[in-house]
C-alpha positions as CSV (number, residue, x, y, z in Angstrom):
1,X,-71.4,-65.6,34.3
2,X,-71.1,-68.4,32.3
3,X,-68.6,-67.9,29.0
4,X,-68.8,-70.6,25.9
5,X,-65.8,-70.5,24.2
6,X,-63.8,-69.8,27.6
7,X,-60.7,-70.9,25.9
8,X,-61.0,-68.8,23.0
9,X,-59.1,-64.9,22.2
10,X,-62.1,-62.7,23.1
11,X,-62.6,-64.0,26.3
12,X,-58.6,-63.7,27.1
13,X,-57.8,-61.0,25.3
14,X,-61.1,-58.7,25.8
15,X,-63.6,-59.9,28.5
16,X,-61.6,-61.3,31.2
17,X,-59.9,-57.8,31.2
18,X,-63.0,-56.3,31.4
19,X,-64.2,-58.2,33.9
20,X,-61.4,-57.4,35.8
21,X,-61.8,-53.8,35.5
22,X,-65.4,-53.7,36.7
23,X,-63.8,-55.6,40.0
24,X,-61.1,-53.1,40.2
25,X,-63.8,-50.3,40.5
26,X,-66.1,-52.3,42.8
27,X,-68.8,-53.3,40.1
28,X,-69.3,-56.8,40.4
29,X,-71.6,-58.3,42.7
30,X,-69.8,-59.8,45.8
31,X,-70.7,-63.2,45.1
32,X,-69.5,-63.3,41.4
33,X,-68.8,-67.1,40.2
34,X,-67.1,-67.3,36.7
35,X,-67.8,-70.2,34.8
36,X,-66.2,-71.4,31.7
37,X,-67.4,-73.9,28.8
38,X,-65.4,-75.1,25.7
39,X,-63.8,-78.1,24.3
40,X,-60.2,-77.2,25.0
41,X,-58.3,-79.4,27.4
42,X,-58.6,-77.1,30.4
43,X,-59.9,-77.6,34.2
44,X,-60.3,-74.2,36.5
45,X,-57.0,-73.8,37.5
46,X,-55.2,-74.1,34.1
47,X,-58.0,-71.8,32.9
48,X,-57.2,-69.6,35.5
49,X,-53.7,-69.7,35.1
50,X,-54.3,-69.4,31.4
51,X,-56.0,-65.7,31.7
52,X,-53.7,-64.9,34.2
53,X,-50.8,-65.1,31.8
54,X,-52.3,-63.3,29.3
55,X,-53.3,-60.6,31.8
56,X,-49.6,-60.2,32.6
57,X,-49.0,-59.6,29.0
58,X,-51.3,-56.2,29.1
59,X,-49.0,-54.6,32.1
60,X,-47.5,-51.8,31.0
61,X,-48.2,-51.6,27.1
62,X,-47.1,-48.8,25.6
63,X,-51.0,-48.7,23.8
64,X,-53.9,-50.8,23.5
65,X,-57.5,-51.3,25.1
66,X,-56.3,-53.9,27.3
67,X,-53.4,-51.6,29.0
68,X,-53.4,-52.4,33.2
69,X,-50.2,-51.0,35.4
70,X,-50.5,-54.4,37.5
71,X,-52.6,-57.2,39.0
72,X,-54.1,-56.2,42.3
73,X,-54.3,-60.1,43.8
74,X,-57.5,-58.8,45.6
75,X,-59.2,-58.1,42.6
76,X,-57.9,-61.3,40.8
77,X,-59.4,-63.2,43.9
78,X,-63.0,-61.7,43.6
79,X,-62.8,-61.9,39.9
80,X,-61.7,-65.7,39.8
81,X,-61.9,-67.2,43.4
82,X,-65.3,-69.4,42.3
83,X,-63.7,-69.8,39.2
84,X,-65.2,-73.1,37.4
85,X,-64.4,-75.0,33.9
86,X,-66.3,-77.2,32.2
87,X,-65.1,-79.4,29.1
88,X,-67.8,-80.5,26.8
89,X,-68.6,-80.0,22.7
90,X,-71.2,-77.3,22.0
91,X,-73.3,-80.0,20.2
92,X,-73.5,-82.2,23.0
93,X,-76.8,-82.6,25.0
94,X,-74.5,-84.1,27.9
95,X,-72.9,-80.3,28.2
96,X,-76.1,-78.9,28.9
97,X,-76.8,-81.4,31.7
98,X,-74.0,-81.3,33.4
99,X,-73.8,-77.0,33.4
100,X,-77.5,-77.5,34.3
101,X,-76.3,-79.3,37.8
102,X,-73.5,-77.7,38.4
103,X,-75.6,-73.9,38.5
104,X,-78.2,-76.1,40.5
105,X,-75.9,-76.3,43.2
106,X,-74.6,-72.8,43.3
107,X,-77.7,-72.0,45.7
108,X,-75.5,-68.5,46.8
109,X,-75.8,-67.1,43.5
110,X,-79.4,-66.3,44.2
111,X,-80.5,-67.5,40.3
112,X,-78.9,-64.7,38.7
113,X,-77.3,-66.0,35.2
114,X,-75.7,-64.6,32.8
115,X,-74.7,-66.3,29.5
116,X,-72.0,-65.3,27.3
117,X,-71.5,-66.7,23.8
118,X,-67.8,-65.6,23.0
119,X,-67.9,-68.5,20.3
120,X,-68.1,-68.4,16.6
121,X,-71.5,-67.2,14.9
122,X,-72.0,-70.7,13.2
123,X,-72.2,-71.9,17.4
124,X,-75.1,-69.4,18.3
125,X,-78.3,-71.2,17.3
126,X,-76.7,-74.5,18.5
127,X,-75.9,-72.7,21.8
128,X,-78.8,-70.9,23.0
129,X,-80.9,-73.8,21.6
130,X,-79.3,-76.5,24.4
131,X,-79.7,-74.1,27.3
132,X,-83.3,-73.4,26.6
133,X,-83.9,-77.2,25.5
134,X,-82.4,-78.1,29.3
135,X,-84.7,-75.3,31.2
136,X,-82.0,-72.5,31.7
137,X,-84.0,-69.9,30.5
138,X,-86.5,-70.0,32.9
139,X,-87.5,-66.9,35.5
140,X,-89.4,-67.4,38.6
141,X,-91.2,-64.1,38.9
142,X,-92.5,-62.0,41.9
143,X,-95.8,-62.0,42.6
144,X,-96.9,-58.7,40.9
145,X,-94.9,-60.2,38.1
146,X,-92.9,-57.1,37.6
147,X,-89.4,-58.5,37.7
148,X,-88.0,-61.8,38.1
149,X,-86.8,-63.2,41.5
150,X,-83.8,-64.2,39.4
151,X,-82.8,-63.5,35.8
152,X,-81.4,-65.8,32.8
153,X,-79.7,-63.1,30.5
154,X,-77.8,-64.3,27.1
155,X,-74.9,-61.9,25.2
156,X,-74.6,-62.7,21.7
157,X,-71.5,-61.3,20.2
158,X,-71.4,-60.0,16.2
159,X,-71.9,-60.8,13.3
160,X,-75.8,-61.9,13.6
161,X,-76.8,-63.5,10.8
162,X,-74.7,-62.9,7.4
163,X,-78.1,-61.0,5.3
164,X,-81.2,-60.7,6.2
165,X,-82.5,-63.8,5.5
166,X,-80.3,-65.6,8.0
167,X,-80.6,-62.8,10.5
168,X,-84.6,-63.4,10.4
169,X,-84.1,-67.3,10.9
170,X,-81.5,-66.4,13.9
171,X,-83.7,-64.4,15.7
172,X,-86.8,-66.6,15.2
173,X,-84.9,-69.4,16.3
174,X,-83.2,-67.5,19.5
175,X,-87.1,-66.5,20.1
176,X,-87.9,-69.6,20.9
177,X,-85.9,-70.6,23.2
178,X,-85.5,-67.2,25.2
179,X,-87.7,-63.7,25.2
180,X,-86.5,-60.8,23.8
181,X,-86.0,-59.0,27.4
182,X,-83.1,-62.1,28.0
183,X,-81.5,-61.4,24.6
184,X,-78.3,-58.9,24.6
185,X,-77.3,-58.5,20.9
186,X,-73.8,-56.8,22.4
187,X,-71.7,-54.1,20.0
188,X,-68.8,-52.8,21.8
189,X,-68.4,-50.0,20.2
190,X,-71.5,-48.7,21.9
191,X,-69.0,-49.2,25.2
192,X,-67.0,-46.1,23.9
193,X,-67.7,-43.0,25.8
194,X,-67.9,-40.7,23.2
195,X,-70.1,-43.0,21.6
196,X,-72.7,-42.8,24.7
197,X,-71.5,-38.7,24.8
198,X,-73.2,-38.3,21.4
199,X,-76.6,-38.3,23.1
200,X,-75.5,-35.9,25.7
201,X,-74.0,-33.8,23.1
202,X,-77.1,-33.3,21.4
203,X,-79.3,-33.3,23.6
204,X,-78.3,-31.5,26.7
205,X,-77.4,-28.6,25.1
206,X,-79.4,-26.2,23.3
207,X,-76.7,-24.9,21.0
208,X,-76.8,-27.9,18.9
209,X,-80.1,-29.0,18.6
210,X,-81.3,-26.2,16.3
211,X,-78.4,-26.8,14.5
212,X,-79.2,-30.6,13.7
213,X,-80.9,-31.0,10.6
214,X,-80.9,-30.3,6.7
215,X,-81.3,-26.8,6.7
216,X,-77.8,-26.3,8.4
217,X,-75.9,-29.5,7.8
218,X,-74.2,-30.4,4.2
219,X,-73.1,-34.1,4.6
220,X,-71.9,-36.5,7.4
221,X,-69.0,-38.5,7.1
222,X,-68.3,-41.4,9.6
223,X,-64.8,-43.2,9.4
224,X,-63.6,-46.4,11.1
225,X,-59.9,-46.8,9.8
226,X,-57.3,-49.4,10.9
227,X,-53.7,-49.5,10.4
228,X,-53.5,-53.1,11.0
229,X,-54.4,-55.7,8.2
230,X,-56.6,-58.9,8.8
231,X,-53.8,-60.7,11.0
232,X,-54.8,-63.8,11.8
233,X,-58.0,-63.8,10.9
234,X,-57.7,-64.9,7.6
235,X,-60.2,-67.9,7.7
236,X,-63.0,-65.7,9.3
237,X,-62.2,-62.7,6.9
238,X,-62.6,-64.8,3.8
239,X,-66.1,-65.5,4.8
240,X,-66.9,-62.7,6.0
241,X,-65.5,-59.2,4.2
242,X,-65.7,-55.9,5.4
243,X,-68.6,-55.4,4.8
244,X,-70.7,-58.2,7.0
245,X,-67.7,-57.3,9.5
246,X,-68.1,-53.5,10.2
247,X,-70.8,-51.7,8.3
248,X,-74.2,-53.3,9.6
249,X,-73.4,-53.4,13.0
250,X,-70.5,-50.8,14.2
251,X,-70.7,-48.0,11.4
252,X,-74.5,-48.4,11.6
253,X,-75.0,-47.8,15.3
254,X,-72.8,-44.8,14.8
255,X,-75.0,-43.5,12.3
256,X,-78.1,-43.9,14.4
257,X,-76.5,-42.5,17.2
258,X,-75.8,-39.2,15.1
259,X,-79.4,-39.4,13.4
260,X,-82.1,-40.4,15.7
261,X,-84.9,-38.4,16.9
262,X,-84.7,-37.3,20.6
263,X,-86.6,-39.8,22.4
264,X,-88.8,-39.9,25.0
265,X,-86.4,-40.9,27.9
266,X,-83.3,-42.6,27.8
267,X,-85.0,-45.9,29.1
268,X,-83.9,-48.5,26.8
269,X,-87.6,-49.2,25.0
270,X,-87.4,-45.6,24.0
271,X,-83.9,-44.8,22.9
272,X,-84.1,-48.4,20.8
273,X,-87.1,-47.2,19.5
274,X,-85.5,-43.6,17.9
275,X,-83.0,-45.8,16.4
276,X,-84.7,-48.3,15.2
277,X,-86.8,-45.2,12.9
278,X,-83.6,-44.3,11.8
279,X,-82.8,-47.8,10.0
280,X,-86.5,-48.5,8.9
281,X,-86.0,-44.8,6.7
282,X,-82.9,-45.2,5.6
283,X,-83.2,-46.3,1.3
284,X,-81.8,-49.5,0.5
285,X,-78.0,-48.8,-0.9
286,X,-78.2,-48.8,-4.6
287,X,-74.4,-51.0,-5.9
288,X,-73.8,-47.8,-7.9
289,X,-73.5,-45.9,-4.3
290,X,-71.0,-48.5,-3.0
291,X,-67.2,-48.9,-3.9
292,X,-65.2,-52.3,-2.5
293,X,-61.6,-52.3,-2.4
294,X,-58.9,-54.6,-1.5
295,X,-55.5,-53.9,0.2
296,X,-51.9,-54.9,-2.0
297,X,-48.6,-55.1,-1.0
298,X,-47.4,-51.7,0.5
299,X,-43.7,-50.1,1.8
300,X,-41.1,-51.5,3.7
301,X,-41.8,-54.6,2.6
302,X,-45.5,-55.0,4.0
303,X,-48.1,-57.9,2.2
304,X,-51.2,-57.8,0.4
305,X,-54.3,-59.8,1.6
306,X,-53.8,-62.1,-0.9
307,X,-50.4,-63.1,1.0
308,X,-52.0,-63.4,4.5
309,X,-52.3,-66.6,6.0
310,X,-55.5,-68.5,5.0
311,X,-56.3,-66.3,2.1
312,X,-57.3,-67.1,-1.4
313,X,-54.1,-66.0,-3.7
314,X,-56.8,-65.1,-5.9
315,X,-59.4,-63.8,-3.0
316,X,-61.9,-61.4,-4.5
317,X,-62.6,-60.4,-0.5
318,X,-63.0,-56.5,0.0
319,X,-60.7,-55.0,2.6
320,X,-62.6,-51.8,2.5
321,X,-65.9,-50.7,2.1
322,X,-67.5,-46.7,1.1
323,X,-71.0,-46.2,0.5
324,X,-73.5,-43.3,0.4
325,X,-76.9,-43.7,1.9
326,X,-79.9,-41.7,2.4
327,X,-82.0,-41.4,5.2
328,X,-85.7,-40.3,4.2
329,X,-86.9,-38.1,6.9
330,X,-88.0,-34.7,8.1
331,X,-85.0,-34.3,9.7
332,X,-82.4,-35.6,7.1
333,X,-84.1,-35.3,3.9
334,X,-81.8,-34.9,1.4
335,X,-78.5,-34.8,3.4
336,X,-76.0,-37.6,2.0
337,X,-74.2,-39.7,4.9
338,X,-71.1,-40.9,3.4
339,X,-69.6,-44.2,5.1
340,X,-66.0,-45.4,4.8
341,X,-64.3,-48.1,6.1
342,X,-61.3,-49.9,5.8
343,X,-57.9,-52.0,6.8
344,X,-54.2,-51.0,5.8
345,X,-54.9,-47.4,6.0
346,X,-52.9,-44.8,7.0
347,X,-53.9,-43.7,10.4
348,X,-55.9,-45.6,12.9
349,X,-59.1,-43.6,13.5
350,X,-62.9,-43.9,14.1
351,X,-64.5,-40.4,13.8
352,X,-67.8,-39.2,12.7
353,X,-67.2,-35.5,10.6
354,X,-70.4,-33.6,10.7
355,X,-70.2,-30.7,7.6
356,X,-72.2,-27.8,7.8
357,X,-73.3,-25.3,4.9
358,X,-71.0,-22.6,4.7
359,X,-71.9,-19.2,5.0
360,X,-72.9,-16.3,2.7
361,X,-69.9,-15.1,1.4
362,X,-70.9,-12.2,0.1
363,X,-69.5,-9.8,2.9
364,X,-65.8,-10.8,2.1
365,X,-66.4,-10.2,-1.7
366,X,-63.8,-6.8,-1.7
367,X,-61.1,-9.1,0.1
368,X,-58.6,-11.8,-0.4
369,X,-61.0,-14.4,1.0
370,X,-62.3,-16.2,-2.4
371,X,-64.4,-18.9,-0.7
372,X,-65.2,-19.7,2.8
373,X,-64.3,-23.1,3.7
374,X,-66.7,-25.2,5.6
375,X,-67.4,-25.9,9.8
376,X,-66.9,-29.4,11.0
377,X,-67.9,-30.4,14.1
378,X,-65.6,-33.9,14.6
379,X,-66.8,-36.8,17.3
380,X,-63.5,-38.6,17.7
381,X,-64.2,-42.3,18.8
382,X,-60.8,-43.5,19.0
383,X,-58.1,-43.9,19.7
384,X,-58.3,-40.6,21.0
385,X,-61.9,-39.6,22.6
386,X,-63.2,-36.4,22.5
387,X,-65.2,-33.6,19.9
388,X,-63.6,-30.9,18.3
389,X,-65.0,-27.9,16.2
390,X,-63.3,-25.8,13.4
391,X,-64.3,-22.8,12.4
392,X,-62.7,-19.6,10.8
393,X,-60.8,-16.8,12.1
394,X,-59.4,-13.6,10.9
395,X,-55.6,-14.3,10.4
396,X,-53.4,-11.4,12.5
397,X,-52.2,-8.9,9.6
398,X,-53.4,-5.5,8.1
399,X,-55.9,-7.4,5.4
400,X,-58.5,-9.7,5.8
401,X,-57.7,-13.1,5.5
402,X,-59.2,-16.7,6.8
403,X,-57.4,-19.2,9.2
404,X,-59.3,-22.6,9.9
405,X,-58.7,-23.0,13.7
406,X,-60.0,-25.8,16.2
407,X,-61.6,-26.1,19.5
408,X,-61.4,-28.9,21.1
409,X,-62.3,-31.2,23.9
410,X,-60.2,-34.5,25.3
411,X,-61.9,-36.9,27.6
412,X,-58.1,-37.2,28.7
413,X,-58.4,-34.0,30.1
414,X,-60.6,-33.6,31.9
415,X,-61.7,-37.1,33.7
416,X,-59.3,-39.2,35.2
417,X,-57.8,-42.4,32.9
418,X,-60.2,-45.5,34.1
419,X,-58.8,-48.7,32.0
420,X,-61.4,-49.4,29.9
421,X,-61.8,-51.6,26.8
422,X,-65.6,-51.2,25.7
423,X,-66.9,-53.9,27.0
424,X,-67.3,-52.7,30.9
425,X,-70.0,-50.6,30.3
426,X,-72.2,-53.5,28.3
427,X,-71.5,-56.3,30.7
428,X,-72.3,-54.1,33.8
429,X,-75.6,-53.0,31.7
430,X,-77.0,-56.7,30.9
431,X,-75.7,-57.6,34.8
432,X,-78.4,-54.6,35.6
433,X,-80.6,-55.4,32.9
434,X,-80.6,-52.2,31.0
435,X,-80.8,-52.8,27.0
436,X,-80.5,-48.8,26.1
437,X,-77.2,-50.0,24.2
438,X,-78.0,-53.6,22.8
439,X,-79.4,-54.2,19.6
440,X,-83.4,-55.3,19.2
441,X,-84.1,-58.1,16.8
442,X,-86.0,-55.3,14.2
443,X,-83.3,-53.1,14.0
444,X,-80.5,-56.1,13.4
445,X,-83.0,-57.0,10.3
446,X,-83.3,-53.3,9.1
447,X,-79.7,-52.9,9.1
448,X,-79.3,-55.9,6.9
449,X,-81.9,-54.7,4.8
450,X,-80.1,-51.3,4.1
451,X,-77.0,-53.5,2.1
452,X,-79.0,-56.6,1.3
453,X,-78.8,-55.4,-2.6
454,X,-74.9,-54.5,-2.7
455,X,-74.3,-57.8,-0.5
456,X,-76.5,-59.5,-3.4
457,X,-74.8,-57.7,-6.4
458,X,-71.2,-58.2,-4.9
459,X,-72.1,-62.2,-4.4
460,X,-72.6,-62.5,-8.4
461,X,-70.1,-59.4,-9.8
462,X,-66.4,-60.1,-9.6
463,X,-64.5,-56.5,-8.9
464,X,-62.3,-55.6,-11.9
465,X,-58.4,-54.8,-10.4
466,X,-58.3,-56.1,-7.2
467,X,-56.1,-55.3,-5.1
468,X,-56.9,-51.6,-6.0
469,X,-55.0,-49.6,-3.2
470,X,-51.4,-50.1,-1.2
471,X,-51.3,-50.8,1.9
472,X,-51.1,-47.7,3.8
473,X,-53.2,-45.8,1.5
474,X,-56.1,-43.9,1.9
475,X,-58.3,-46.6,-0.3
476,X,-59.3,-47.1,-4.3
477,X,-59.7,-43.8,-6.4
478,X,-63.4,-45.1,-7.1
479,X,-63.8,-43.9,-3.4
480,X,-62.5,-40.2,-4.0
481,X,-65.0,-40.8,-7.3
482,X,-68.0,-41.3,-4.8
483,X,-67.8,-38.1,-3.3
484,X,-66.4,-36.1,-5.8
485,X,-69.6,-36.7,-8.5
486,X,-71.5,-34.5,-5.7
487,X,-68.8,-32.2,-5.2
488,X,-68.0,-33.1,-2.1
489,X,-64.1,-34.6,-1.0
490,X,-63.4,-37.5,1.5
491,X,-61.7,-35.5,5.0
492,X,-57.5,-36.5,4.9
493,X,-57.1,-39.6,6.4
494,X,-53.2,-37.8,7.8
495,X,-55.4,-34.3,8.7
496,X,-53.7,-32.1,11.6
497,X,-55.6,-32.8,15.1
């Protein structure tokens, strides 16, 4: 496994700890070699040293995906004991040469390569264009030319492309140098169990299926909320928004997740497939469906964006994002999906609500029961995983009276607590070459598609009031205003679990 941009925080911070948890449960091959590439002033053993530190700062945290109760030195010796570095600039044809010899005399890896681009999206063309330019690409096949005697993979982390334009001239230009069966367009969140459970949910049981379409279901709402504000990602953020940063890629494979048609097999040609009809129907989002915010100063003394380091004082860059979009389907016609997501907000919390139409409430007309409130079934990404359902019981007492009540089920449980970040099951998959969970380069370009007109409008429009909501709020009123011209209300962001 070779990782560009070895130095950086994603490879400290999230795939080294990853790595290190496949070892722990015996999923790496036996003869794994880690190799590193960047321009920082390392060699293997300060690189090693240098995750090794930061390792030691995950033992024992109180929370976080990263949490591990110790170092097992067995495991840190299969993860780094062929640990290699290599400096060189990106840019640099010399790099490619020199990485090019050094896998040319690993002859006990057997060929087997995998390349991981934990660098900054502006190094991704640049990247993938050296290591095809030097021959690294290239399979020997078997002689029925069914699978390769050894394999050239290539993970390329978010954002991909900025619109669609640029997401069209990325993939064209990552076409030529590798085939789409070596390309791993990687979005951890599709690492989350309940994520992957979503399929199984529907799916595998016959009490939901029936239940899955626009005769029974009033709205979805997914939410991916974050307590935390930009950090120190200032720089990147300014470019980038919340927008480009969540909605195409994480809130979007949610959505298709929750949408698609049941396909075929879960092989990865067919499940990409069912997803990829989901994006190609959903409308364009019209700017009048879409509402940007940006976070202000809040209590206790906590900052605005605008006083975060590397931002604008005068930065017009949305914090938060809300949209409704259609899908125009059999299956969905006419059902709103209302998306929401946003930084500085109350609770920390992805979760996608499904609504359903409420009953008939004409049985309950000589009671005190004036309406009957609505069924959600809830999918609870994190930080919690698990689904609950709440429904409506008769509340104990001599007259008939409603009571909301939940069901529901905790991963925590039931299954014993594996450390896991999101990123175990993805690297295991490209290792084993399954794609069921990576994006395809039609469905990165549909998704940009879907917001190319808000991206467009928002690009020429200056919002009026930024920042519209406090930090710790549950976003700008235009959001509530969204949902409320179709009747409909936004689920509490602080809602009893």
């Amino acid at each position: 496994m070779v990782i560009f941009g070895a130095g950086g925080d994603l490879t400290k911070r999230l795939l080294v700890p990853a790595l290190y948890n496949l070892a722990h449960t015996g999923l790496l091959p036996e003869k794994f070699e880690l190799i590193g590439v960047d321009l920082a002033d390392l060699d293997a053993d300060k690189w090693r040293e240098s995750l090794h530190q930061m390792m030691e700062s995950f033992i024992g945290k109180a929370a976080g995906e990263s949490r591990i109760d110790k170092i097992e030195d067995d495991v840190w010796r299969h993860l780094t004991g062929r640990l290699s570095y290599i400096k060189g600039d990106f840019g640099d044809d010399g790099l490619y040469q020199k990485l090019k010899q050094h896998l040319e005399q690993k002859s006990d890896t057997g060929g087997n390569c995998l390349f991981y681009l934990a660098v900054a999206d502006r190094f991704f063309e640049p990247v993938i264009t050296h290591i095809g330019k030097v021959g690294l690409f290239e399979e020997h096949w078997d002689r029925d030319g069914k699978r390769p005697e050894y394999w050239r993979r290539v993970v390329v982390e978010k954002p991909f492309g900025h619109d669609e334009a640029s997401a069209k001239d990325l993939n064209a230009a990552i076409l030529r140098c590798a085939q789409e069966h070596q390309i791993y367009r990687i979005d951890h969140f599709l690492g989350k169990e309940t994520v992957q459970n979503i399929m199984a949910l529907r799916f595998a049981n016959g009490m939901f299926e029936p239940l899955w379409n626009r005769d029974r279901i009033d709205h979805v709402q997914i939410t991916v909320a974050e307590t935390v504000g930009v950090e120190t990602r200032g720089r990147f953020y300014e470019k980038t928004g919340a927008l480009r940063d969540m909605v195409p890629n994480h809130v979007f494979q949610l959505l298709a997740m929750v949408a698609m048609e049941p396909p075929a097999g879960f092989e990865a040609r067919a499940v990409r497939s069912r997803k990829t009809d989901v994006f190609t129907a959903m409308h364009t989002v019209e700017p009048e469906d879409a509402v940007r915010g940006q976070y202000g100063p809040g209590p206790d003394g906590v900052i605005g964006y605008r006083q975060e380091k590397d931002v604008d004082p005068a930065s017009l860059t949305e914090t938060y994002v809300a949209m409704k979009l259609g899908i125009d389907n059999w299956r969905w016609a006419g059902v709103p999906f209302y998306l929401r997501t946003g930084k500085h907000m109350p609770r920390r919390v992805t979760e996608i609500a499904i609504r359903f139409k409420s009953a008939p409430s004409a049985p309950f007309e000589d009671t005190n029961v004036a309406t009957l409130p609505p069924n959600w079934l809830l999918l609870q990404i994190q930080p919690e995983e698990g689904i609950a359902l709440q429904f409506e019981v008769k509340r104990p007492g001599p007259v008939v009276d409603l009571a909301a009540v939940r069901m529901a089920f905790n991963y925590a449980d039931w299954f014993p607590k594996e450390p896991n970040i999101g990123y175990e099951t993805l690297i295991y998959d490209v290792m084993t070459g399954d794609q069921t969970l990576f994006n395809r380069a039609d469905m990165v370009e549909e998704t940009w598609r879907v917001v190319g007109k808000v991206l467009e409008t928002w690009s020429t429009e200056k919002p009026v009031g930024f920042p519209n909501y406090a930090s710790g709020g549950d976003g700008p009123a235009d959001a509530d205003a969204l949902l409320m011209r179709d009747g409909r209300a936004w689920r509490p962001l602080l809602d009893e679990r």
